[in-house]
GULUMZA-954856 format. One record per residue (C-alpha): residue number from 0; residue in three letters; x, y, z. Coordinates in Angstrom, 3 decimals, m for minus. Each point is the difference from the previous one (the first is absolute). Last residue first. Layout:
N
+------+------+----------+----------+----------+
! resi ! resn !       xx !       yy !       zz !
+------+------+----------+----------+----------+
!  NUM !  ALA !        X !        Y !        Z !
...
+------+------+----------+----------+----------+
# end
This chain:
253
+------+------+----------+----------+----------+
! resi ! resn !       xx !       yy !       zz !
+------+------+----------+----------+----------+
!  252 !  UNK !  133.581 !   37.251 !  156.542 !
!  251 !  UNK !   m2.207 !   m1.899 !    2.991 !
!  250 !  UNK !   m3.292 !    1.808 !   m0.768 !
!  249 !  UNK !    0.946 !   m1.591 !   m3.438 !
!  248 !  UNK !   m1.147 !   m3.445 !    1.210 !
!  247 !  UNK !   m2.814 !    1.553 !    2.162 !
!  246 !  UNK !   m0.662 !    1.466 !   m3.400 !
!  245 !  UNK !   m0.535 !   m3.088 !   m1.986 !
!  244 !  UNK !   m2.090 !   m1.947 !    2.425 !
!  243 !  UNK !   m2.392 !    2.547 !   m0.082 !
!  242 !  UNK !   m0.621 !   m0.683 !   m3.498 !
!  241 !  UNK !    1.430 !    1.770 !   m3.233 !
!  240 !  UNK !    0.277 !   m2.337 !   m2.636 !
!  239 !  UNK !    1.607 !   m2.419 !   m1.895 !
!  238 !  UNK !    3.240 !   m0.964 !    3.101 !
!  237 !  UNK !    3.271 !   m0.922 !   m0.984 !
!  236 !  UNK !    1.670 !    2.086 !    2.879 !
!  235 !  UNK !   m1.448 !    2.865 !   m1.636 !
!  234 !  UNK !    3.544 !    1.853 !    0.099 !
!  233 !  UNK !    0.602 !    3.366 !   m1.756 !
!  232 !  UNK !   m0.681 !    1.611 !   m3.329 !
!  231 !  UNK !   m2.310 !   m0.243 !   m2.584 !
!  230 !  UNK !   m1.831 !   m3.460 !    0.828 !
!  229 !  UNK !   m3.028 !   m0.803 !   m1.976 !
!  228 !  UNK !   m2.940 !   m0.720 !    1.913 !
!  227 !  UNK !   m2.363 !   m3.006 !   m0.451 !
!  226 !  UNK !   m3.164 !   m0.115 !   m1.390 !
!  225 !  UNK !   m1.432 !   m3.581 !    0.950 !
!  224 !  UNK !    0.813 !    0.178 !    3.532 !
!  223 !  UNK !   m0.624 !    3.653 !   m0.129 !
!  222 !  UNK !    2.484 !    2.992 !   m0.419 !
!  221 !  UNK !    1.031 !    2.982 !    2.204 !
!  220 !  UNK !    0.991 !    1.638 !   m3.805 !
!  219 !  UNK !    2.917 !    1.182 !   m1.801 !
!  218 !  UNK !    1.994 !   m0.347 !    2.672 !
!  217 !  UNK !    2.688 !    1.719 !    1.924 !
!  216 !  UNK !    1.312 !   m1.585 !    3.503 !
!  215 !  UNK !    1.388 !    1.049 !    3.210 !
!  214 !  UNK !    0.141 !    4.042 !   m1.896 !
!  213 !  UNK !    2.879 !    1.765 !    0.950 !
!  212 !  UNK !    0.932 !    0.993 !   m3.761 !
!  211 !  UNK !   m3.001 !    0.071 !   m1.588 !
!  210 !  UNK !    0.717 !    3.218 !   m3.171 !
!  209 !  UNK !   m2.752 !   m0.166 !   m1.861 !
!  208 !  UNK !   m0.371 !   m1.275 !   m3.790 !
!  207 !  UNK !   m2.915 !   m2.268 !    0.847 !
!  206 !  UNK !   m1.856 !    2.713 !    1.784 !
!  205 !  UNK !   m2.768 !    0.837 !   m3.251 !
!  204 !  UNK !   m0.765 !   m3.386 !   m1.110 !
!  203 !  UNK !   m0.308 !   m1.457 !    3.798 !
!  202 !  UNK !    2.113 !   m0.886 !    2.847 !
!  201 !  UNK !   m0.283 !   m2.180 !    2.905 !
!  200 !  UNK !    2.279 !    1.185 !    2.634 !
!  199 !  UNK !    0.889 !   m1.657 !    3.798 !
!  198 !  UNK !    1.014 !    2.310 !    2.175 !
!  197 !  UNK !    1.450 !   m0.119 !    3.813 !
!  196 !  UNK !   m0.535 !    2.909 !    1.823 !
!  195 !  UNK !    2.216 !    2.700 !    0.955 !
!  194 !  UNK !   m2.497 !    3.317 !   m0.354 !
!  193 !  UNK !    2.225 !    1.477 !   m2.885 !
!  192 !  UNK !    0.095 !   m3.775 !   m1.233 !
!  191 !  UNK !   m3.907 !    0.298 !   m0.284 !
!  190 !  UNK !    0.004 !    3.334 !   m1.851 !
!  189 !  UNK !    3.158 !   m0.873 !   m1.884 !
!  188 !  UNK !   m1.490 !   m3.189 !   m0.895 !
!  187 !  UNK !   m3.476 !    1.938 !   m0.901 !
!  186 !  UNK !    1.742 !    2.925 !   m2.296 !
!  185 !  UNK !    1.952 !   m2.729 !   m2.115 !
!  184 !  UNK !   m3.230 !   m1.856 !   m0.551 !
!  183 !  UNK !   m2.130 !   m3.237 !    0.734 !
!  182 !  UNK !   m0.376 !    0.033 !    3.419 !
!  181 !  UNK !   m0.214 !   m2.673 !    2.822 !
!  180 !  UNK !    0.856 !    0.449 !    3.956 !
!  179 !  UNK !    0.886 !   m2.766 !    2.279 !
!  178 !  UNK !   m0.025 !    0.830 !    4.073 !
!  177 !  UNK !    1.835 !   m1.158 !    2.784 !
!  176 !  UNK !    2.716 !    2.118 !   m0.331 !
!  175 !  UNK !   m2.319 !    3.431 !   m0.793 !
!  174 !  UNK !   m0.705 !   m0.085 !    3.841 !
!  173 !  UNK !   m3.513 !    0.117 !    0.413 !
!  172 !  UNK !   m2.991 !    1.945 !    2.175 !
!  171 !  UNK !   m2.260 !   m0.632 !   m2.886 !
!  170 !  UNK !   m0.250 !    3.873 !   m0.341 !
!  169 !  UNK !    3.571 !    0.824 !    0.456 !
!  168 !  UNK !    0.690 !   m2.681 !   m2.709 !
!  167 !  UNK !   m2.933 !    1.866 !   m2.390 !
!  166 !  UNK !    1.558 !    3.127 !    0.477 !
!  165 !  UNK !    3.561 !   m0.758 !   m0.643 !
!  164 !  UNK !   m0.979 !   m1.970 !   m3.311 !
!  163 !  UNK !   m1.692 !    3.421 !   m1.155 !
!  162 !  UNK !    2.871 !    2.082 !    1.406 !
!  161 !  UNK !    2.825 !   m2.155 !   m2.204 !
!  160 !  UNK !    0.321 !    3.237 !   m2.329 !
!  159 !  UNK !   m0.136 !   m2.181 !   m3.758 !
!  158 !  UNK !   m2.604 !    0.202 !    0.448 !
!  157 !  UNK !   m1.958 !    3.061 !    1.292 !
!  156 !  UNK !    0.370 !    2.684 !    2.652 !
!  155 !  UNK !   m2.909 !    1.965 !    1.936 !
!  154 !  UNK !   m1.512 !   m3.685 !    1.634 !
!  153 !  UNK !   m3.545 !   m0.900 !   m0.479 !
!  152 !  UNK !   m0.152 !    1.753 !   m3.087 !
!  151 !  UNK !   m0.659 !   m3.187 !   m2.078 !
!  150 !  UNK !    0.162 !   m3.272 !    2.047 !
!  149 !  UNK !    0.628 !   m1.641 !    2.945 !
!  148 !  UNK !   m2.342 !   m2.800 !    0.241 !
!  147 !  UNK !    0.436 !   m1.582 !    3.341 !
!  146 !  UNK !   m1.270 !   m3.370 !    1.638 !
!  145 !  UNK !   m0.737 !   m1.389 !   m3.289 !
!  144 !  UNK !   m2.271 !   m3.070 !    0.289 !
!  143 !  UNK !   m2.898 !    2.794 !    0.405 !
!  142 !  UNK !   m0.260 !    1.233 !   m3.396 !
!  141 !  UNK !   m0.234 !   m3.424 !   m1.740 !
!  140 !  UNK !   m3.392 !   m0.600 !    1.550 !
!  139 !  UNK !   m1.287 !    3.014 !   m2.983 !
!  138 !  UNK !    0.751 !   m3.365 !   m2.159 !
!  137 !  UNK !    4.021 !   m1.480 !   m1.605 !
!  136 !  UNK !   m0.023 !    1.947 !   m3.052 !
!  135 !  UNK !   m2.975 !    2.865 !   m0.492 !
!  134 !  UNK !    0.205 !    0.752 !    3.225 !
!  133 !  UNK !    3.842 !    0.041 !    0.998 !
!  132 !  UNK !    0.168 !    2.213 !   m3.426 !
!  131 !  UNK !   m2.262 !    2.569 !    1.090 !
!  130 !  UNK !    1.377 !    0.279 !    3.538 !
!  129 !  UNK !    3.540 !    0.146 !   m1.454 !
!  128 !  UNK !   m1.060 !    2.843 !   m2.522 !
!  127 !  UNK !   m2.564 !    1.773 !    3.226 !
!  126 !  UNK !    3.182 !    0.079 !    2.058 !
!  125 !  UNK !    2.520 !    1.707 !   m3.250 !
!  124 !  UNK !    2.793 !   m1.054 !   m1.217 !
!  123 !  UNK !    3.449 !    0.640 !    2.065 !
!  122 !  UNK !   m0.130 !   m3.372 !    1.227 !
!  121 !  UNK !    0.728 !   m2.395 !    3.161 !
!  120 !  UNK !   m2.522 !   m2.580 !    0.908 !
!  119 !  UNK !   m0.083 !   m2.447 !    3.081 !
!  118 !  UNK !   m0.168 !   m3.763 !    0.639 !
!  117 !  UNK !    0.653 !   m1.851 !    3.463 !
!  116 !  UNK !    0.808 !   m3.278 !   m0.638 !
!  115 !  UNK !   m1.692 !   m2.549 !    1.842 !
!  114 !  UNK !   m0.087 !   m3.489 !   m1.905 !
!  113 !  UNK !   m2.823 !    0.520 !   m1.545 !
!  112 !  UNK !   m0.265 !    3.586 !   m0.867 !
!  111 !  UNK !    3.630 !   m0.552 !   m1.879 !
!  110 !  UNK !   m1.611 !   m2.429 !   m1.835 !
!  109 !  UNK !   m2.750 !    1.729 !   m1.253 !
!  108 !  UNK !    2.040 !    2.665 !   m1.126 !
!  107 !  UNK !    2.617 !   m1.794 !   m1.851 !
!  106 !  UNK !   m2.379 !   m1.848 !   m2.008 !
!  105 !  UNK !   m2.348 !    3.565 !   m0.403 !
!  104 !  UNK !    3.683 !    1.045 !   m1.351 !
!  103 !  UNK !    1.325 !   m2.449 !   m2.327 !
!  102 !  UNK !   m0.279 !    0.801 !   m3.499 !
!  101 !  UNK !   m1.507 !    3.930 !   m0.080 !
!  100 !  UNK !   m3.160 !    1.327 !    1.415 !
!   99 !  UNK !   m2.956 !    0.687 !   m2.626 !
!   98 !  UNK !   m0.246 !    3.878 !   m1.789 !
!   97 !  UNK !   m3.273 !    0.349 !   m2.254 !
!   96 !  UNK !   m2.072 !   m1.787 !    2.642 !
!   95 !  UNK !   m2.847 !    2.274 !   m0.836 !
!   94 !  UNK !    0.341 !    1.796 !    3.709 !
!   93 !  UNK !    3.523 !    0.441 !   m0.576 !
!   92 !  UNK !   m0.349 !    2.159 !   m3.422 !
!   91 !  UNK !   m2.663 !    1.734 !    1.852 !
!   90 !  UNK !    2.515 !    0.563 !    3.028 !
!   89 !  UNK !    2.734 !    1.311 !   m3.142 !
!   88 !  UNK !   m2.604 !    2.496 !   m1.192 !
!   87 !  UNK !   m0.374 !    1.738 !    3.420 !
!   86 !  UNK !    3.222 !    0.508 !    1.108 !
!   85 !  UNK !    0.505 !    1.567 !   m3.614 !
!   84 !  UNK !   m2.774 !    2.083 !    1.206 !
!   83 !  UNK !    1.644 !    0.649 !    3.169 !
!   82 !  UNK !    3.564 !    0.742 !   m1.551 !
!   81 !  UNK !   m1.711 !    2.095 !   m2.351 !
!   80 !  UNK !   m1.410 !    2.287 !    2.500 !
!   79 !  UNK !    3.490 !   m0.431 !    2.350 !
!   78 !  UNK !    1.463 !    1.834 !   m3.119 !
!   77 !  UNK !   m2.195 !    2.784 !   m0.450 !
!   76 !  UNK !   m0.351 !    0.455 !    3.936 !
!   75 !  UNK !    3.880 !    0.274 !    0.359 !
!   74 !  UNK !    0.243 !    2.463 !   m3.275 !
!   73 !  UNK !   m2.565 !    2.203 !    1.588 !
!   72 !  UNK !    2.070 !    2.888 !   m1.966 !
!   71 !  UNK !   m0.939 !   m2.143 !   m3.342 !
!   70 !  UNK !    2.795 !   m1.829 !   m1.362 !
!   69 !  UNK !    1.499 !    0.729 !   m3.331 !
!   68 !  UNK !    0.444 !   m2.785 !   m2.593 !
!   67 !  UNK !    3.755 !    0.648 !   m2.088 !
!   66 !  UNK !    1.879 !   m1.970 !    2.573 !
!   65 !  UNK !   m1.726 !   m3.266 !   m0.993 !
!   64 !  UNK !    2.799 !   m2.255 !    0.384 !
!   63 !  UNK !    1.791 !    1.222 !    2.894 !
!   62 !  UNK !   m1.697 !    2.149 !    2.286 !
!   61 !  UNK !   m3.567 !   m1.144 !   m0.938 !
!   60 !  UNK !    0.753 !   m3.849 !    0.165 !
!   59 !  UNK !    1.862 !    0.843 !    3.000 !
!   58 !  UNK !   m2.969 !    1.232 !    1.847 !
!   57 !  UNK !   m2.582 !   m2.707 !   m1.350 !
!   56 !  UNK !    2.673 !   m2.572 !    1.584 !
!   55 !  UNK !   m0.220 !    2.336 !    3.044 !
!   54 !  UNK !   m3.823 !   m0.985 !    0.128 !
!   53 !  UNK !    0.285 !   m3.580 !   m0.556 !
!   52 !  UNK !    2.590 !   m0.219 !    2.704 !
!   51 !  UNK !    3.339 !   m1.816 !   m1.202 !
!   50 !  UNK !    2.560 !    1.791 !   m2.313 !
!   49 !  UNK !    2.167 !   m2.326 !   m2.321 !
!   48 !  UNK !   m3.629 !   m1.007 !   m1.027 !
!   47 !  UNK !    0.124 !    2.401 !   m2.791 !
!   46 !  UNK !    2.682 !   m1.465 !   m2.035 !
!   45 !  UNK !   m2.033 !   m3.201 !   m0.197 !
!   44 !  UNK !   m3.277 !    2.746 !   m0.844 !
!   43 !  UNK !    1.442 !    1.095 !   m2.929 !
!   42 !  UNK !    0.284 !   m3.640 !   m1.724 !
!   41 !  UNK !   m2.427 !   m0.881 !    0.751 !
!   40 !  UNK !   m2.607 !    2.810 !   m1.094 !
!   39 !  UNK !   m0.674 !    2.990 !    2.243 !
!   38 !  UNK !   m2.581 !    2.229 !   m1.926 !
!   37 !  UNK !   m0.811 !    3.332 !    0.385 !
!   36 !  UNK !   m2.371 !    1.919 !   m2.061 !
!   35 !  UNK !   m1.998 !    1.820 !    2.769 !
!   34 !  UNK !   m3.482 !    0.017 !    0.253 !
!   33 !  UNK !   m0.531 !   m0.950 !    3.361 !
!   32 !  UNK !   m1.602 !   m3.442 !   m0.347 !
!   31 !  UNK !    2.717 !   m0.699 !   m2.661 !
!   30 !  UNK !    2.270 !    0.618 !    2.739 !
!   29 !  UNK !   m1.161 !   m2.426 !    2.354 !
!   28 !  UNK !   m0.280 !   m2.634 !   m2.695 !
!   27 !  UNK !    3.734 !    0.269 !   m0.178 !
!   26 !  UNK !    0.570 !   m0.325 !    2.940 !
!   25 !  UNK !   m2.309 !   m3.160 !    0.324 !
!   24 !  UNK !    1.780 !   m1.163 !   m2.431 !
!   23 !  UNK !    3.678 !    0.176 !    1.591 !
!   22 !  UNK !   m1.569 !   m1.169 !    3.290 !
!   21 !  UNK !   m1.364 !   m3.195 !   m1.276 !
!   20 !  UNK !    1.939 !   m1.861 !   m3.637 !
!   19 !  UNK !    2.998 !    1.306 !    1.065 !
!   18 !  UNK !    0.399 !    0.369 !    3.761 !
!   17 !  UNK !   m2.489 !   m2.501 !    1.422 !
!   16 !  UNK !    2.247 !   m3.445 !    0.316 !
!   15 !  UNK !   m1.419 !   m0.999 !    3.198 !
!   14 !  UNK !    1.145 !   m0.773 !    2.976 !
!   13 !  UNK !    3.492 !    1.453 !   m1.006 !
!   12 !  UNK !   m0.200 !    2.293 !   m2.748 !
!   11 !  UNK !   m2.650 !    2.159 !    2.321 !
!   10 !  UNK !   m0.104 !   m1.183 !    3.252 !
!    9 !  UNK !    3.005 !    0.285 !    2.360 !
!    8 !  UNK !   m0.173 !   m3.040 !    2.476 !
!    7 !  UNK !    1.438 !   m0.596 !    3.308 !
!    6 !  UNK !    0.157 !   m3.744 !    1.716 !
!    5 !  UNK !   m0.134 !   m0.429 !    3.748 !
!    4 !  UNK !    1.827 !   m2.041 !    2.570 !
!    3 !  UNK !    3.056 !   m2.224 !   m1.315 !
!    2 !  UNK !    1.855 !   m0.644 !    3.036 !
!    1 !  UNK !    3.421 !    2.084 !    0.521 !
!    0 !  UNK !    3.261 !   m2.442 !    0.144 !
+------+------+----------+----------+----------+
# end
């Protein structure tokens, strides 16, 4: 039976719920910055977050819902532009504590630190996002209880390719079976399952509908003494919340 060693986070719809009411308007703000008359409302941007990577998701905006907008030739500059302003807009957002952690997670955190977990962070968003957020949530301390932050470009293929999840095992030196992963989409479980870990998913508003299957456990949240988690599929073992306890248990599934 393989000992619990290290827990593996995505970020964004999983630490904290940042998709909707965070990235979507700082995109948005990013293009009213450049003059152009875009807008992704919630609708659009759900069916935009099939594709991960904030600046392919600007990509396949353009080459299937706004096919009529020409690129410039520098089309990779033009779009990494407004990827770094929207970059820039979300951090602010951050910074005035626009975007808290969800139910659960600074719980989970500080007790995995106690008893000895190792704690690292898989994502396709970008470095300075998860610094920003680490900050402006849990202290600029926050930064060093991960061993590795993987994020962004770090690795040429994003979720749901499993490279991200490789790279931060190879980094830690880990085998994925001692190892519990949590995501909150479709693309992250087959991003963690492509790398053979064990997942555990919270969802949100816009992953509800996803397809799970392989997940230990789906919830709607990691939960709090007082806030417990709803069960969506698989076995709690009657537990509230998500505690270290809890995973050892399903480290055994």
């Amino acid at each position: 039976m393989a000992k619990l060693e290290a827990l593996i986070f995505d970020v964004d719809g999983t630490l904290a719920d940042t998709e909707r009411d965070g990235h979507r308007v700082a995109f948005n703000l990013a293009f009213a910055e450049a003059g152009l008359d875009w807008h992704w409302s919630v609708e659009l941007y759900e069916k935009l977050l099939s594709v991960t990577g904030g600046k392919e998701r600007i990509r396949y905006y353009l080459e299937n819902f706004n096919t009529d907008f020409t690129l410039p030739e520098n089309d990779v500059e033009f779009i990494a532009g407004l990827h770094q302003s929207k970059t820039a807009h979300y951090t602010a957002m951050l910074e005035a504590g626009a975007i808290p952690l969800r139910s659960g997670v600074k719980r989970l955190l500080d007790e995995a630190r106690a008893t000895g977990l190792r704690l690292a962070i898989a994502t396709t968003t970008t470095p300075i996002n998860v610094q920003a957020l680490l900050e402006h949530t849990l202290g600029k301390e926050s930064l060093d209880w991960f061993e590795v932050i993987a994020a962004g470009d770090i690795v040429p293929a994003k979720k749901p390719a499993p490279d991200i999840y490789d790279y931060a095992l190879q980094k830690m030196g880990l085998d994925a079976n001692v190892c519990m992963a949590f995501e909150d989409s479709e693309n992250g479980i087959k991003s963690s399952m492509g790398a053979k870990l064990r997942t555990i998913v919270a969802i949100n508003d816009y992953t509800r509908d996803h397809d799970f299957n392989g997940a230990l456990l789906v919830l709607d949240q990691l939960g709090e003494p007082e806030q417990p988690f709803q069960v969506l599929a698989g076995d709690a073992y009657g537990a509230k919340y998500v505690d270290v306890a809890l995973i050892r248990k399903l480290m055994q599934d």
